[in-house]
C-alpha positions, 0 to 999 in steps of 0.5 A: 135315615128318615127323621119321621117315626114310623107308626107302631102298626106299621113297624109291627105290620112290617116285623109280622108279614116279614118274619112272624107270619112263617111262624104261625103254627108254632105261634098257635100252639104257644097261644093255646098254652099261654092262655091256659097259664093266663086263665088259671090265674083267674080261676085261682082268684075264684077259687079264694070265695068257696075256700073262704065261704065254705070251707073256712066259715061253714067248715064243709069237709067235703069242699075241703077236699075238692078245693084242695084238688082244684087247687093242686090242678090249677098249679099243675095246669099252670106250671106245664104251660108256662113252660111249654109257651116259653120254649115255643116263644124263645124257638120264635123269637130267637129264629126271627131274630136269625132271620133278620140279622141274615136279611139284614146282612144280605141287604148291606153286603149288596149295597155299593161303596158309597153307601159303605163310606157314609155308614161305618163299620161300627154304625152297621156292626150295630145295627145288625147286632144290638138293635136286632138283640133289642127287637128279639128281647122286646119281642119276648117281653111282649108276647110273653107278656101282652099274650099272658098278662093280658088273658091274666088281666081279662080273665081277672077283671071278669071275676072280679066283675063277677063278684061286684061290678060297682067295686070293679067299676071304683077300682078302675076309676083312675085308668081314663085319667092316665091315658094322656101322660102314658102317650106323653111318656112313650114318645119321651121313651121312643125319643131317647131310645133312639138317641141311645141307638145312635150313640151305641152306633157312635161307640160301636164305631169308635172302637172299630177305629180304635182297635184298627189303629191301635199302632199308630195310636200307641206309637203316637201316645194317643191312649189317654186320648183316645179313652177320653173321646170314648169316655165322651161318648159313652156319658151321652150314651148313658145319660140317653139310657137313664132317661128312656129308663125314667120314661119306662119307669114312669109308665109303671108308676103311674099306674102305681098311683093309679091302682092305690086310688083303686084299693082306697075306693074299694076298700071304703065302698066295699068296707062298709057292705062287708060290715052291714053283711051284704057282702060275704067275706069270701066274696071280698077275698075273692074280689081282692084276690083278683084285683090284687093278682091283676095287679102284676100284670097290669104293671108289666103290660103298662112297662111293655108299652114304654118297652115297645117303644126302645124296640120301635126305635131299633124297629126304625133304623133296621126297616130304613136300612131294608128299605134304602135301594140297592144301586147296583143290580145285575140286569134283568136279562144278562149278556154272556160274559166274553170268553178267552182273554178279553180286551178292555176299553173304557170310552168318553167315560165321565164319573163325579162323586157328588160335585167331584169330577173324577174322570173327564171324558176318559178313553183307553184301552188294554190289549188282550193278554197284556200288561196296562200299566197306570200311572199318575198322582193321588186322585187321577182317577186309576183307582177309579179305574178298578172300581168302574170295571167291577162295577163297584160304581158306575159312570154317570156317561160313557162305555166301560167294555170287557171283551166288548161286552159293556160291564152293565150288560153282565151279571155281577157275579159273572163280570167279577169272576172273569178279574183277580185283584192283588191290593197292596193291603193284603187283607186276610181274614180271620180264619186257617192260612187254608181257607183264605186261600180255598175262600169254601172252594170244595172243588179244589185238589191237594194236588191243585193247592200244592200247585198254586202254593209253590207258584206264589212262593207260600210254600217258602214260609209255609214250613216255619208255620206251627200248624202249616196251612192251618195256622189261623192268620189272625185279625186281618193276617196280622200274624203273618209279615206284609210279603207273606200275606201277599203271597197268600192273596197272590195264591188265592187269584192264582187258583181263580185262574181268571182271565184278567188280573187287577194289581194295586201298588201290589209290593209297594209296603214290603222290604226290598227281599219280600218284593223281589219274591212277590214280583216273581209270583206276580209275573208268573200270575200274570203271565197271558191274562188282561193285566192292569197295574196301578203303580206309584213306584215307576221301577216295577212296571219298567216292562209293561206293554203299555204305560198310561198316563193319567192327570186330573181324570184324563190320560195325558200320555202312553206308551212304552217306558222307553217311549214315554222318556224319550218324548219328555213330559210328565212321564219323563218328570216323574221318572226323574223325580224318582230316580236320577243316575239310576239311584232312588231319590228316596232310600225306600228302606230308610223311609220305611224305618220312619213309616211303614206307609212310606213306599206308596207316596205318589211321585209328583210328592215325591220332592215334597215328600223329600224336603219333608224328610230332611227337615226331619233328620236335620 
């Protein structure tokens, strides 16, 4: 995010030609009617001088009559407009702000995972959400009342000149004076506006946090913890509020002190014309008729500036967050994707993250329509692997090719539609079991659906399901077990039907009867695709084609299971550290009686891990 502020002609510049300027028709209309409600405030200020001189003082039935008349007609004018332009301007502002929310997300969803691992969910959920809500409001607080208020102020002012212009002139007297502290006080607004963003953003995140993790919070007691931390920021966070509030407030009562010099001039200059008779008694009640009705608007067009200042505030991140560059595009003249059952082949490939080096110089290759196998520990780079071919980031060197076809060269959406990927987090969302499934596919048969049920073993819980496939599954599948949501995930690739499928440690969280059902629907899914398959537990990939062995971003060794023990070295290592007279070291079920996260230890920590473990039971 940038630390300058942007000006607020070019934030508004930015909002009209982006959003407001589709509009402009309806705008006009509205205008139109507000400036009828803003005038009749003036020609009821006028109206006060024959009121009071004709009727009152001379006692003419006749203006009696017609000034009652002009009276019901300026209420009536300013009633039909004043509703008119607010239903226009609420449709504007409401669909501009739709608009920009859209645009908004539109822009993150494309951006790359690094961008999404500096920005959190909660600071984005934020910005797409509160900071737009604070733009639409503002936006009708100042066109409501910049557009009205000012005609009113105008409209007023010219009456009131009208009436006298050396008594508008002392009325106005304090209004250069005030212009240095109003500036002083909305930059101390924006100032503290945008600290507020800030913390709402930081809340905003710490209850994502809070309510994703709401087991290990209460299985470790953190609740009172975890309410102090957000109770931390949510003083800063209010402290931040009070204070642009005070700065609004005092934009306004400024112009309080301002406006009571005024009457006080007026009252004794224009006092003593009253007095001598040179002055009307209805031409003074017309003149503080005005002034005193374009006080109100005067008021609340001094709040809209401190007002205007909160929005540029959220105006600043929203444009910084349109403007930051997506990294990743599609070409601008794509090559056709391969057809078939594509090989792949990664060459020289180098990659850091920042000043990390991920990959050194990596080279291998995945045959055609069949099983890869990658192994090694935590930050060898096989994740890194997945991420590369679907070119959730690039390499700063090197060829990353699908059926001889470099990832780069592709479509995004053409290269991510050849894969289908199974992690081992199952991830679902908050809809119908049917719909995570279909993800709006309206192309897909009953007969079709039935079919890839079966085939993932869905269809075994199915029945046991109140409402069957339209169960809603809850917050990320919550409602469904760790081997049910997989089958889900499992059916999902199935009706992809992609040529190449990507599995991460795929049945590494489920009890021992939950995978053996999953491994039969992840054999039948990858039965003649391009299959790749990160894996930390060596007895799942016993019969791959090949098994590739990673250390520190390179491949130390490959080959078939039986070929990798036999030549010993760190496949062999590994193996023996899993496994010794064909007996798992660590009894998964047991380990993941302590923590449901315990089947996806990589092997070279398995020791380690072990040690730990019997340091724990005693």
């Amino acid at each position: 995010m940038s630390a300058k502020h942007k000006s607020s002609r070019e934030l508004m510049g930015w909002l009209w030609r982006g959003y407001l300027y589709k509009h402009l028709p309806l705008l006009g209309i509205a205008m139109v009617f507000m400036l009828l409600e803003g005038s009749m405030v003036g020609v009821l200020s006028y109206m006060m001088q024959p009121m009071f001189d004709d009727v009152f003082v001379k006692g003419n039935t006749d203006a009696l009559k017609w000034v009652s008349l002009a009276f019901l007609v300026i209420f009536a004018i300013r009633g039909i407009a004043g509703v008119v332009q607010k239903v226009l301007l609420t449709r504007i502002s409401q669909e501009t702000a739709a608009h920009l929310r859209l645009d908004l997300l539109n822009r993150l969803i494309r951006q790359d995972t690094s961008f999404h691992q500096t920005h959190p969910p909660g600071f984005l959920i934020q910005r797409v959400q509160m900071d737009v809500s604070a733009v639409n409001h503002v936006w009708q607080v100042i066109i409501t009342g910049a557009g009205r208020d000012a005609v009113s102020l105008v409209v007023l002012i010219g009456v009131a000149i009208n009436v006298d212009w050396v008594w508008t002139a002392v009325m106005l007297i304090g209004v250069p004076v005030l212009l240095l502290p109003v500036a002083a006080a909305q930059r101390y607004v924006r100032k503290k506006a945008a600290q507020a963003r800030d913390l709402g953003a930081e809340l905003s995140t710490r209850l994502d946090e809070i309510f994703h993790g709401i087991v290990p919070i209460k299985l470790n007691n953190l609740e009172k913890y975890q309410v102090n931390r957000f109770d931390g920021h949510m003083s800063g966070f209010v402290r931040s509020e009070v204070r642009a509030s005070f700065g609004t407030a005092s934009i306004t009562g400024l112009v309080d002190i301002m406006a009571g010099v005024g009457f006080m001039g007026v009252l004794l200059y224009g006092g003593s014309e009253i007095i001598s008779g040179e002055k009307t008694v209805g031409e003074f009640m017309s003149f503080f008729t005005a002034i005193g009705l374009a006080f109100d608007p005067m008021r609340r067009l001094a709040s809209v500036s401190g007002t205007w200042q909160v929005a540029a505030a959220a105006l600043d991140r929203l444009k910084d967050l349109m403007d930051e560059p997506i990294k990743l595009l599609s070409p601008d003249k794509p090559v056709a994707a391969p057809s078939g059952r594509p090989e792949i082949a990664l060459t020289d490939v180098q990659l850091n993250y920042g000043e990390a080096s991920v990959l050194r110089g990596l080279t291998l290759r995945a045959e055609a329509g069949k099983t890869t196998a990658l192994v090694g520990a935590s930050g060898a780079g096989k994740s890194t692997i997945f991420n590369l071919l679907t070119r959730l980031v690039d390499p700063q060197a090197g060829s990353v090719q699908v059926g001889d076809v470099e990832v780069r060269d592709m479509s995004l959406d053409k290269l991510r539609d050849l894969y289908s990927v199974v992690t081992q987090e199952g991830l679902l969302f908050d809809e119908t079991l049917r719909e995570n499934i279909l993800l709006g596919r309206t192309d897909v048969s009953d007969a079709q659906l039935q079919e890839v049920l079966d085939a993932a073993h869905v269809s075994d819980f199915l029945p046991k399901l109140d409402k069957g496939l339209y169960t809603l599954v809850g917050p990320r599948g919550s409602a469904l077990s760790g081997g049910q949501r997989q089958r889900v995930v499992i059916a999902r690739a199935l009706l992809r039907d992609t040529p190449v499928l990507l599995l991460d440690e795929a049945t590494s969280a489920l009890d021992a009867q939950s995978e053996k059902v999953v491994q039969e629907a992840l054999d039948r899914l990858s039965g003649g695709r391009t299959t790749i398959v990160i894996a930390h537990r060596l007895s799942t990939i016993r019969n791959a084609d090949k098994i590739v062995v990673m250390e520190r971003g390179e491949v130390a060794d490959e080959g078939t299971h039986d070929e990798l023990l036999a030549r010993g070295g760190i496949y062999a290592d590994l193996y023996r550290l899993q496994f010794q007279d064909g007996k798992t070291v660590i009894d998964p079920e047991g380990m993941a009686a302590l923590t449901p996260h315990a089947k996806e230890i990589d092997p070279p920590q398995v020791g380690w891990v072990r040690r730990m473990f019997e340091r724990l039971m005693g």
